[in-house]
C-alpha positions as CSV (number, residue, x, y, z in Angstrom):
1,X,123.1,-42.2,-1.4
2,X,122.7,-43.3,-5.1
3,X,122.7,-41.9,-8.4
4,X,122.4,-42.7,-12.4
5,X,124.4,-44.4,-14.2
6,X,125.3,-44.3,-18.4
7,X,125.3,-47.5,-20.3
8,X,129.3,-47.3,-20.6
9,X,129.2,-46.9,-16.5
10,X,127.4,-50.3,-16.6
11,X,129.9,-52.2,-19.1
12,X,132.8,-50.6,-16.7
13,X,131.4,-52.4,-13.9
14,X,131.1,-55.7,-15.1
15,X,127.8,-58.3,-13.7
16,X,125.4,-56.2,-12.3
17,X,124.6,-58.7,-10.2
18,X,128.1,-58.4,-8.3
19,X,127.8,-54.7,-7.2
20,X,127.7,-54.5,-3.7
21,X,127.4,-52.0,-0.5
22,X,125.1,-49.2,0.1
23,X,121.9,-51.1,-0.8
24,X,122.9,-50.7,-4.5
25,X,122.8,-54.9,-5.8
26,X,119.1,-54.8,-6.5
27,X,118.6,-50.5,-7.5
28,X,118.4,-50.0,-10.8
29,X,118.1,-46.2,-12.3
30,X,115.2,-45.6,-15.2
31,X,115.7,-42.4,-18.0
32,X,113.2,-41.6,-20.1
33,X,109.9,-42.1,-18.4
34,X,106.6,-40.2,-19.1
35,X,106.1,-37.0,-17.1
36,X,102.9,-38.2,-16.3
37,X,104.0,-42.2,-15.2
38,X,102.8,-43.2,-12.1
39,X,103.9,-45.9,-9.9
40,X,101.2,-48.7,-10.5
41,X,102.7,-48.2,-14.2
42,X,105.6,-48.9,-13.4
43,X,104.8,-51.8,-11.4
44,X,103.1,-53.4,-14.1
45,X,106.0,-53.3,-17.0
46,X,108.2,-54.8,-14.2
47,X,105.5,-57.6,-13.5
48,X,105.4,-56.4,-9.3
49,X,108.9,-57.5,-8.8
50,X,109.8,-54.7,-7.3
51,X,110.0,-53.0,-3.3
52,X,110.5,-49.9,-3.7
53,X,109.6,-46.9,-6.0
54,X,110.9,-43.7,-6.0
55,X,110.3,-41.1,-8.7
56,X,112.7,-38.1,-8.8
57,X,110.9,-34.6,-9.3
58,X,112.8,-31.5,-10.2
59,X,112.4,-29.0,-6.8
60,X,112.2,-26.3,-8.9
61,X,109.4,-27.0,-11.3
62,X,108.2,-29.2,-8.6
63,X,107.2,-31.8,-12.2
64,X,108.4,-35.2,-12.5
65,X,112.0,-35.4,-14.1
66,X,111.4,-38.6,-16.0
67,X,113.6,-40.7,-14.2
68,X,112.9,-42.9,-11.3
69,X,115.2,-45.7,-8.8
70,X,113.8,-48.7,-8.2
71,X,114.7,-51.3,-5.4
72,X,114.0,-55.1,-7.1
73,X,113.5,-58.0,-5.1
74,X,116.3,-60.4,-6.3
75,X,119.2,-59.7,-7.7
76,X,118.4,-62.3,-10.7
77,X,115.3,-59.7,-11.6
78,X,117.5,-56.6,-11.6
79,X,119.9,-58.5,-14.2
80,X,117.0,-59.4,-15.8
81,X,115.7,-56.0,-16.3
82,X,118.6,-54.5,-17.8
83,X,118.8,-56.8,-20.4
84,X,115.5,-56.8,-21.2
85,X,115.7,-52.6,-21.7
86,X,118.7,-53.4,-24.2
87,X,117.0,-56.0,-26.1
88,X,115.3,-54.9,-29.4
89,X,112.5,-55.3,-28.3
90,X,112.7,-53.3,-24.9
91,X,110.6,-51.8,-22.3
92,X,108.2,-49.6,-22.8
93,X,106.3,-47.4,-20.4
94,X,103.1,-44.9,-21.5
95,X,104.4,-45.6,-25.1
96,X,107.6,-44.7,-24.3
97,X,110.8,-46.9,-24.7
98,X,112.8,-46.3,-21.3
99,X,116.2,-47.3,-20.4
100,X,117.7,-48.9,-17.6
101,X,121.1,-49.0,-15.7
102,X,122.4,-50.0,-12.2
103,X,122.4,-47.6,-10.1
104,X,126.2,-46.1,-8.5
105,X,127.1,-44.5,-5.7
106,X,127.3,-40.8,-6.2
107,X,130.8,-39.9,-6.0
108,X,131.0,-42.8,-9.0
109,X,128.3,-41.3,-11.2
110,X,129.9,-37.7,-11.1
111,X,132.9,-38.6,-13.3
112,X,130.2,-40.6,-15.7
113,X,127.4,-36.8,-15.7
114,X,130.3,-34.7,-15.9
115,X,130.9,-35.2,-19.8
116,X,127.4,-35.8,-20.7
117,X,126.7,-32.0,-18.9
118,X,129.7,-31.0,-21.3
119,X,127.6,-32.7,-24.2
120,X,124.3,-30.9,-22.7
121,X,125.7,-27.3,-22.5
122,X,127.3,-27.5,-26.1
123,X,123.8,-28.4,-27.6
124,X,122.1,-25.5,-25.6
125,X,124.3,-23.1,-24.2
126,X,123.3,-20.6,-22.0
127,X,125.8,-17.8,-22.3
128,X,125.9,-16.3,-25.7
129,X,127.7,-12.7,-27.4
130,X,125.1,-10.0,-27.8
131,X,125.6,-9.1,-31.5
132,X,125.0,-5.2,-30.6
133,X,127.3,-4.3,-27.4
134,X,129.3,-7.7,-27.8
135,X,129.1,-8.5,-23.8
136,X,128.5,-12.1,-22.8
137,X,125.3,-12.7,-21.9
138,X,122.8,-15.4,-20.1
139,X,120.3,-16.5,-22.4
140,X,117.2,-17.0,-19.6
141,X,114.9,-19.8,-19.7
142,X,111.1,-20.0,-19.1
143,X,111.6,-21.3,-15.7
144,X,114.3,-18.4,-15.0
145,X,112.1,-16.0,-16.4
146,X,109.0,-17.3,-14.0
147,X,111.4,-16.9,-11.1
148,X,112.4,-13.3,-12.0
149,X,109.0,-12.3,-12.5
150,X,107.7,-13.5,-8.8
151,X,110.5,-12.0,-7.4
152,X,108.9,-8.5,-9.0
153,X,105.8,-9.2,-7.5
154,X,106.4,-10.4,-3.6
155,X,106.2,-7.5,-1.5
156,X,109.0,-7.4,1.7
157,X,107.7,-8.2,5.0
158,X,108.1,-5.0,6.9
159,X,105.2,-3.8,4.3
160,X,103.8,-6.7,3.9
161,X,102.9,-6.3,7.8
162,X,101.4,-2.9,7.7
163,X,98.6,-4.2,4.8
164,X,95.2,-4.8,6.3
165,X,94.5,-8.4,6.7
166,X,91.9,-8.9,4.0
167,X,95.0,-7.6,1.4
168,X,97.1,-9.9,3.2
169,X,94.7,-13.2,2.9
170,X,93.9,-11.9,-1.0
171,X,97.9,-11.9,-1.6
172,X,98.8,-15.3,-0.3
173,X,95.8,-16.6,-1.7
174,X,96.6,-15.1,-5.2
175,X,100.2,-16.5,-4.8
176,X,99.7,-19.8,-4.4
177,X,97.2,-19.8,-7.2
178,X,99.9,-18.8,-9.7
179,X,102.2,-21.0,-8.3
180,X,99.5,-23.7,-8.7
181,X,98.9,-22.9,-12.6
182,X,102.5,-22.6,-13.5
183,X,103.3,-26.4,-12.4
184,X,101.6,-27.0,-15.2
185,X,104.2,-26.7,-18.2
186,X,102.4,-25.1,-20.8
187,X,101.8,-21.7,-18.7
188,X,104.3,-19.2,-18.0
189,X,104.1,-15.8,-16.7
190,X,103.7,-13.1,-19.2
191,X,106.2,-10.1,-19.1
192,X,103.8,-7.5,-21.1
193,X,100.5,-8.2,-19.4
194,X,99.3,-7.4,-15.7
195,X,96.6,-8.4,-13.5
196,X,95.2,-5.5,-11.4
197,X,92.8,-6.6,-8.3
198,X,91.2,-4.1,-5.6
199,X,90.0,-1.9,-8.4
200,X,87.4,0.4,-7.2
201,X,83.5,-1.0,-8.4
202,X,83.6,3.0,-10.1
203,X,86.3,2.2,-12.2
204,X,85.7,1.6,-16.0
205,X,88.3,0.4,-18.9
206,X,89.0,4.1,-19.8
207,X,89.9,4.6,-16.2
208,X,92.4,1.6,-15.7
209,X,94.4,2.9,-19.2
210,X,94.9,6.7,-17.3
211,X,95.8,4.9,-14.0
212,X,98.5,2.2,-15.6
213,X,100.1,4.8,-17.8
214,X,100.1,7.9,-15.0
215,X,101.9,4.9,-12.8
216,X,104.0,4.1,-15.7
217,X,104.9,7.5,-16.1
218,X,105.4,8.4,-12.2
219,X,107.9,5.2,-12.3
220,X,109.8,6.6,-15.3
221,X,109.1,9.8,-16.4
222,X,111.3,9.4,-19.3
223,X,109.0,6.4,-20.7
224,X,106.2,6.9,-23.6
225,X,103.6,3.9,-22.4
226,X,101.8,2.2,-24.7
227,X,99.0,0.5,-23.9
228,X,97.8,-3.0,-26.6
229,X,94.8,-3.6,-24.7
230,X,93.0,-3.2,-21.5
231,X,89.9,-4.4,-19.9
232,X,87.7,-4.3,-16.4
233,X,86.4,-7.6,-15.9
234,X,82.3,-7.3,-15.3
235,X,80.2,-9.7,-13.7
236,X,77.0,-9.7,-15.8
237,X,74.9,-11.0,-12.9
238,X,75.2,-8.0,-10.3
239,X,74.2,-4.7,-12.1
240,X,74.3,-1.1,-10.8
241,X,70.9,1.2,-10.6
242,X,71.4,2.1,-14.1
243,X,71.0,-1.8,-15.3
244,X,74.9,-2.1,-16.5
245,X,77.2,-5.3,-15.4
246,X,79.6,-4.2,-12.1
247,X,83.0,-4.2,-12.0
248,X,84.3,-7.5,-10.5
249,X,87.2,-5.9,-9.2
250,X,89.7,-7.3,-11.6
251,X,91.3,-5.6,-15.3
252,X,94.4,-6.9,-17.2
253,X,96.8,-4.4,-19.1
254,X,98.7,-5.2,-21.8
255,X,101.3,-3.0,-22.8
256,X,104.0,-2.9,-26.0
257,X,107.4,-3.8,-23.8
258,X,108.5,-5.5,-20.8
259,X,110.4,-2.0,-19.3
260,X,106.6,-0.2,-19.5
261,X,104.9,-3.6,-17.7
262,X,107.7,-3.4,-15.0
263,X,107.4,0.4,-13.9
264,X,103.6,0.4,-14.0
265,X,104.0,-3.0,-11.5
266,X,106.1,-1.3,-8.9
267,X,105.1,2.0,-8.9
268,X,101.3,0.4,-8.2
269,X,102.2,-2.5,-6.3
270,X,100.7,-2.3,-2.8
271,X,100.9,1.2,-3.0
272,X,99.3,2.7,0.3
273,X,98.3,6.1,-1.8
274,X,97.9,5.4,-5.3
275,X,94.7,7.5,-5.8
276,X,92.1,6.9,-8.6
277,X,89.8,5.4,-5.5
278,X,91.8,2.9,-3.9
279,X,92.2,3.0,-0.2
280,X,95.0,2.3,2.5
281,X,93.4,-0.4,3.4
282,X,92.4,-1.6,0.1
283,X,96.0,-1.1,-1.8
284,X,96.4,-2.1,-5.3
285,X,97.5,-5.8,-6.2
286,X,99.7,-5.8,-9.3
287,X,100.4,-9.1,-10.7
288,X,101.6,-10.7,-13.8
289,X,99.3,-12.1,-15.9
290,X,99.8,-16.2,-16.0
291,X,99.6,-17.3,-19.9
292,X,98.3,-20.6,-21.7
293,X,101.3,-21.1,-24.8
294,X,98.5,-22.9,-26.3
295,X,96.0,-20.3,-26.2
296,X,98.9,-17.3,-26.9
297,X,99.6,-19.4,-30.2
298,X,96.2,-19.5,-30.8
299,X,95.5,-16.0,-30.5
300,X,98.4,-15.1,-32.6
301,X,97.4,-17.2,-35.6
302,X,93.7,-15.5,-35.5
303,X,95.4,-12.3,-35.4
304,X,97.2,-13.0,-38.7
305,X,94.5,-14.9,-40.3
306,X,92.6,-11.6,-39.6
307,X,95.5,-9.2,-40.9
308,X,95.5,-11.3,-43.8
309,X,91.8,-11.0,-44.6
310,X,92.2,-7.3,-43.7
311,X,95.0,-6.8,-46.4
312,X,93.5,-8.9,-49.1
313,X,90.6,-6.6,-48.9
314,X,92.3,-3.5,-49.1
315,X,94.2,-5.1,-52.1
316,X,90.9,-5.5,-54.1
317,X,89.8,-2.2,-52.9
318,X,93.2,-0.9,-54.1
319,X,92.5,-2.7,-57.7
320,X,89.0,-1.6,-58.4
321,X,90.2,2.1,-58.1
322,X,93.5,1.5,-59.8
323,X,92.9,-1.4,-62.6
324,X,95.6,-0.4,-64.3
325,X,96.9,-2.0,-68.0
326,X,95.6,-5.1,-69.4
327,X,99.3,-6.6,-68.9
328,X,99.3,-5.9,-64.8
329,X,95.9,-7.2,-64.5
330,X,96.9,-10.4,-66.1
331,X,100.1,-10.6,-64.0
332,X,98.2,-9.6,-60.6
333,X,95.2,-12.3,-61.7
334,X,95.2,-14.7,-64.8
335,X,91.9,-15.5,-64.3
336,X,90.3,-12.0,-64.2
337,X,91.0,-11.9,-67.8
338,X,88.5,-14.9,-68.8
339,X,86.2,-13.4,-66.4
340,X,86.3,-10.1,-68.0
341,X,86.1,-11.9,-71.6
342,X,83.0,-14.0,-70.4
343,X,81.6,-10.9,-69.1
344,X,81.9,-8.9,-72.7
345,X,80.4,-12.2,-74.6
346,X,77.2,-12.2,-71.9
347,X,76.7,-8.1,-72.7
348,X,77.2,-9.1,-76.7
349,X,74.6,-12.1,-76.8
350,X,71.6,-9.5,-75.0
């Protein structure tokens, strides 16, 4: 077994050429590597010298950690490499400046981790006061929040058993494409939107709000849904007899909280008589929505680019009924007073 060392572990240690036992004289450990490095990169900043490659990846994000072993041929280049990475120069990988250390055997490198986790947690720590009941609380992370999500959404296997099998396929198939999409980083599951698939063909927008927020309701009868947005996905090359797109099968729901979002998803989940046209052997399939940060932030700035124009209009409309003195007008807009002036020399001169 081998692990990661600090720069202090190495100092401690003396040559780096000495270390011996477990296959550890010619490992080295790299930090600070691109998420995206392959291995021929890394091959190349080390000029080939090297046997073995082995890039660590975090299980739970199933990504790349950044960090990597690697087995040298000669001792001579694993010396050589380490003082090359604390040179000024240094070595640099994707653009990135990584650093190297000899690798340790693991029950070493836990008295080295140990205070730079201490150093870790105080910089982001995870349990904080709640200002309003004053309990200690866990403050959750994207990734923990993706995991609590899924755990909303898988269905046990003693019902999981008694769906037909095209629900079945559609559910495992739906799965992994969600697991798929959130390797990548940037998405995350969304705790205020839902997917809905197995809608009936009959089913319109107006239709999905009254069967999300009876569901919602059913789940909590103490709740007040609200509903942001809604929409039946339509595919605009199979119409009906009266010429309009069909329903693909597929709406998202949107509502205003997380505690609305998570009733409507188990009261509808894979229920086996939900009504509003489904079947028992066509059961609804409530998921959360997966969400692009990039395209959220997007969205969000339109929406306040568009409140703003919204606002600045009424603001004009406000000032045209309401001009108010000639001191206010001057304070709400210097200019309008030259405009007005130019205006009254223009009516003088015709």
């Amino acid at each position: 077994s081998s692990s990661s060392s600090s720069s202090s572990s190495s100092r401690e240690n003396g040559d780096v050429g000495k270390i011996q036992g477990f296959g550890l004289e010619r490992c080295v450990f790299i930090r600070g590597l691109p998420k995206e490095a392959r291995e021929t990169q890394i091959r190349e900043a080390f000029s080939a010298r090297i046997d073995k490659v082995f890039i660590q990846y975090d299980q739970r994000k199933r990504a790349p950690r950044g960090s990597a072993f690697l087995y040298f041929r000669t001792e001579d280049a694993v010396r050589e490499a380490v003082n090359s990475s604390r040179s000024s120069s240094g070595i640099y990988i994707g653009g990135k400046r990584i650093k190297i250390d000899v690798a340790l055997k693991r029950d070493e490198a836990k008295d080295i981790e140990a205070p730079s986790a201490i150093k870790r947690e105080a910089k982001a720590p995870r349990i904080f006061v709640d200002p309003e009941s004053g309990k200690k609380k866990i403050r959750e992370t994207i990734p923990m929040r993706n995991d609590r999500l899924l755990k909303e959404m898988v269905v046990p296997n003693h019902k999981f058993r008694l769906m037909s099998e095209a629900d079945q396929q559609k559910r495992a198939y739906s799965m992994g494409d969600i697991q798929r999409k959130l390797l990548d980083t940037s998405r995350h599951l969304s705790d205020t939107r839902l997917i809905i698939r197995n809608l009936p063909r009959s089913m319109d927008t107006k239709g999905l709000k009254a069967l999300c927020v009876n569901a919602t309701r059913r789940w909590a009868p103490k709740s007040n849904p609200k509903i942001v947005h809604a929409k039946v996905l339509m595919d605009q090359n199979k119409l009906d007899d009266n010429g309009r797109a069909r329903s693909r099968g597929v709406g998202f729901v949107e509502f205003d909280g997380y505690a609305d979002t998570v009733a409507c998803l188990r009261c509808l989940n894979n229920h086996p008589n939900a009504g509003h046209g489904f079947s028992f052997t066509s059961r609804p399939i409530v998921e959360f929505a997966v969400e692009d940060s990039r395209k959220v932030a997007r969205r969000r700035r339109r929406v306040a680019e568009r409140r703003a124009r919204i606002e600045a209009v009424r603001q004009v409309r406000k000032e045209a009924k309401n001009p108010g003195t000639l001191q206010e007008r001057i304070e709400r807009r210097p200019e309008a007073l030259f405009e007005e002036m130019q205006e009254d020399m223009l009516r003088d001169r015709e």
